[in-house]
N, C-alpha and C positions, 0 to 999 in steps of 0.2 A: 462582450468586451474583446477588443481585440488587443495584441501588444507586438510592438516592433524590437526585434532583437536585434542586436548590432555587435552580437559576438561576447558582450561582456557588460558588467553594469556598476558600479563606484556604490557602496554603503556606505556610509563613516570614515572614509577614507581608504576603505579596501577595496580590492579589486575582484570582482569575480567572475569568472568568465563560462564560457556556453562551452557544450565537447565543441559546439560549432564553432569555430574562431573567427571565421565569416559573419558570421551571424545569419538567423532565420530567416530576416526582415521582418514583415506583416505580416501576422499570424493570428487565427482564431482561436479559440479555447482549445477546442478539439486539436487542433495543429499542433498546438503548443505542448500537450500530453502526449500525440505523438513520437512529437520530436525529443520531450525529454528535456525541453528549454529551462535550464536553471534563471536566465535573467527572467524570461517568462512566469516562473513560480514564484520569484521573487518578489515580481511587482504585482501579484495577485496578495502576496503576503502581505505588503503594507499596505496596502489598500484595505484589507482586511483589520489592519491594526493587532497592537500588542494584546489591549485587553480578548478582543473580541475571538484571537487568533489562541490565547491561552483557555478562553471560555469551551474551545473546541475541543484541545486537546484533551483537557477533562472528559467532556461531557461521553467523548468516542473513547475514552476507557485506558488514555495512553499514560495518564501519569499515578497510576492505585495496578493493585493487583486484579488481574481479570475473577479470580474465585474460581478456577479450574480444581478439580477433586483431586490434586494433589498436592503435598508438600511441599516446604521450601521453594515456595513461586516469586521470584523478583520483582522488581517493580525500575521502570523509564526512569532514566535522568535528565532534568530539564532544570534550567534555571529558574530561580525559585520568579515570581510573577512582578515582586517591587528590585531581583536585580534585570530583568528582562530585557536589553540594549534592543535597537532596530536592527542591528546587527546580528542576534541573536534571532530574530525573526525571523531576519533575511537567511539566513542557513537554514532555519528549522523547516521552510517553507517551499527548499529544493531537497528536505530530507538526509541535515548532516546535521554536527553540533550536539545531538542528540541521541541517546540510548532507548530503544526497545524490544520488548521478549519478543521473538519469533509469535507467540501464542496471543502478545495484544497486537501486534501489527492484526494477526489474520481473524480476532474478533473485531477488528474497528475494521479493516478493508471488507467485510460479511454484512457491516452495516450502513456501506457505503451502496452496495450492490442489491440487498436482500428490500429495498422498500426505505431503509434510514433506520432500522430496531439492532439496536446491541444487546447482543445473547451471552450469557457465560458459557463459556466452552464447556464443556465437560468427556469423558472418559466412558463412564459408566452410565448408560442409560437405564436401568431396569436390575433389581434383583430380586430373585425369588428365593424362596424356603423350599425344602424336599419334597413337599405336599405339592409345588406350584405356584403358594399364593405370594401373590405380591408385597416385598415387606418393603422397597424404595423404589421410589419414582423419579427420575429426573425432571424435575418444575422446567418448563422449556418458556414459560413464561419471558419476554422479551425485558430486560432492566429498565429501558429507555428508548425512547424514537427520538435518535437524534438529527437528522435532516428529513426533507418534505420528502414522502415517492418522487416527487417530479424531478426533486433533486438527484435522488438516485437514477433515476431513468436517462437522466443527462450525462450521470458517472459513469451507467454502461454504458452509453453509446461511446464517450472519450477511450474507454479502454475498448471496447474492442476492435474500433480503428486502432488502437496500438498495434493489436496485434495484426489487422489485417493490412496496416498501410504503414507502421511507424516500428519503433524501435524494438519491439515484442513481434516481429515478421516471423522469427526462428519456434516462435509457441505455436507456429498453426498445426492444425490436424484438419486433415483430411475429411469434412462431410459434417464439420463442425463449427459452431460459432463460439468463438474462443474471444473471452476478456482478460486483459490483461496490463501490467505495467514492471520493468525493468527498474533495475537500483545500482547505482555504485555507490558506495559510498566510503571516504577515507579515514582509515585508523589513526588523527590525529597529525601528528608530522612523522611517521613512521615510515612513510610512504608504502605503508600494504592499505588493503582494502578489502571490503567485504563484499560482495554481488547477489544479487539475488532476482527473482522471476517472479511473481504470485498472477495464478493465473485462473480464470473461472468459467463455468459452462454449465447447461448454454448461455450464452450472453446474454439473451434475450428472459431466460427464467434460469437464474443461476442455483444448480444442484451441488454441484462439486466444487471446492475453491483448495486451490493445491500453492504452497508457498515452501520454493527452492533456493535455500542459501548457501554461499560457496565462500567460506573462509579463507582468504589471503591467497589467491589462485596465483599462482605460476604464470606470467607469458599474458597473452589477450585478458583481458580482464573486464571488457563491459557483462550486466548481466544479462544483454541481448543476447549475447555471444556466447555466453557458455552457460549459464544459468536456465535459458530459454529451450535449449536444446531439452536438457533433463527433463524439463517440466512438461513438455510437448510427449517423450515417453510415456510416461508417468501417465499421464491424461490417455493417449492410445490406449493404453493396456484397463483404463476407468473405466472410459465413457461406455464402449458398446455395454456394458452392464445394464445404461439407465435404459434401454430399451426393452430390457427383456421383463 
């Protein structure tokens, strides 16, 4: 599928427009991820439809508690599915409108990239008794497959031209293939914002998935821009690990 950006795109009578004010023009999937095309996402969203679009969000773990081994875990705000406007799509589908934990963004973005299986996160893998034996196991057992491999194999290819050609330029490392995707997103009418980076390696057989978020930053504010940066550390000081 391809989609023509022209800078901004009319929902219900609202207006929402691209960082591009120009617009992208013609663009392909992967283009469009690159670029970070909010009218682009938007018409992937209703295309996709309200039911089919809420069937997702469930199924990748974003509207329930992921089951992480601790405490007091939250849970995504999303409008309930019978009050769900196309409006409501249309945000949710460039990733605003919406509330999620740091910890379901990066179990549902592990099932985008890992094959399509959503895992519960966990903490604690393994405890033993004084003797040595094993008294718990972490069940690594996948919850659900929710998209095809090929699906997934198409999601890495889009992110890692993010980072090698699109908006995620600032996550590269050196000697590595880096996936990735950037986030701004608006606190409401307050006008702060939140940014963020989630980035993974190698792209090609993702080991490591690292997600940087930057509350109400000061000054530049994309999270190409300052979120990318971190992440791209971060990943440095990782990766030569998985070789040894």
């Amino acid at each position: 599928t391809t989609v023509n950006c022209t800078g901004s795109i009319n929902v219900m009578g609202s207006t929402i427009r691209c960082s591009n004010h120009d617009g992208h023009g013609q663009q392909s999937l992967v283009e469009t991820v690159a670029h970070s095309c909010n009218p682009a996402f938007i018409t992937y969203g209703l295309k996709v439809g309200t039911e089919k679009y809420y069937d997702y969000m469930k199924s990748f773990g974003l509207m329930e508690q992921t089951g992480i081994d601790l405490g007091g875990e939250a849970t995504g705000i999303f409008a309930s599915p019978e009050n769900m406007t196309q409006l409501d799509l249309a945000c949710y589908a460039f990733g605003q409108n919406c509330n999620v934990t740091p910890v379901a963004l990066i179990a549902a973005q592990a099932a985008c990239i890992n094959g399509g299986y959503l895992h519960t996160p966990y903490l604690v893998d393994q405890i033993t008794d004084s003797d040595g034996n094993v008294t718990y196991q972490h069940d690594s057992t996948a919850t659900r497959q929710v998209v095809s491999e090929q699906t997934s194999a198409k999601v890495r290819e889009c992110l890692e031209y993010v980072v090698s050609s699109g908006t995620g330029k600032n996550g590269q490392v050196s000697g590595y293939r880096i996936g990735g995707k950037t986030g701004t997103a608006d606190k409401g009418n307050t006008g702060d914002v939140v940014v963020s980076f989630l980035c993974f390696a190698p792209a090609d057989d993702p080991k490591v998935l690292v997600l940087v978020v930057i509350n109400d930053p000061k000054g530049t504010y994309y999270g190409g821009q300052i979120a990318a940066p971190v992440a791209k550390e971060i990943m440095e000081n990782i990766l030569p690990y998985l070789a040894k």
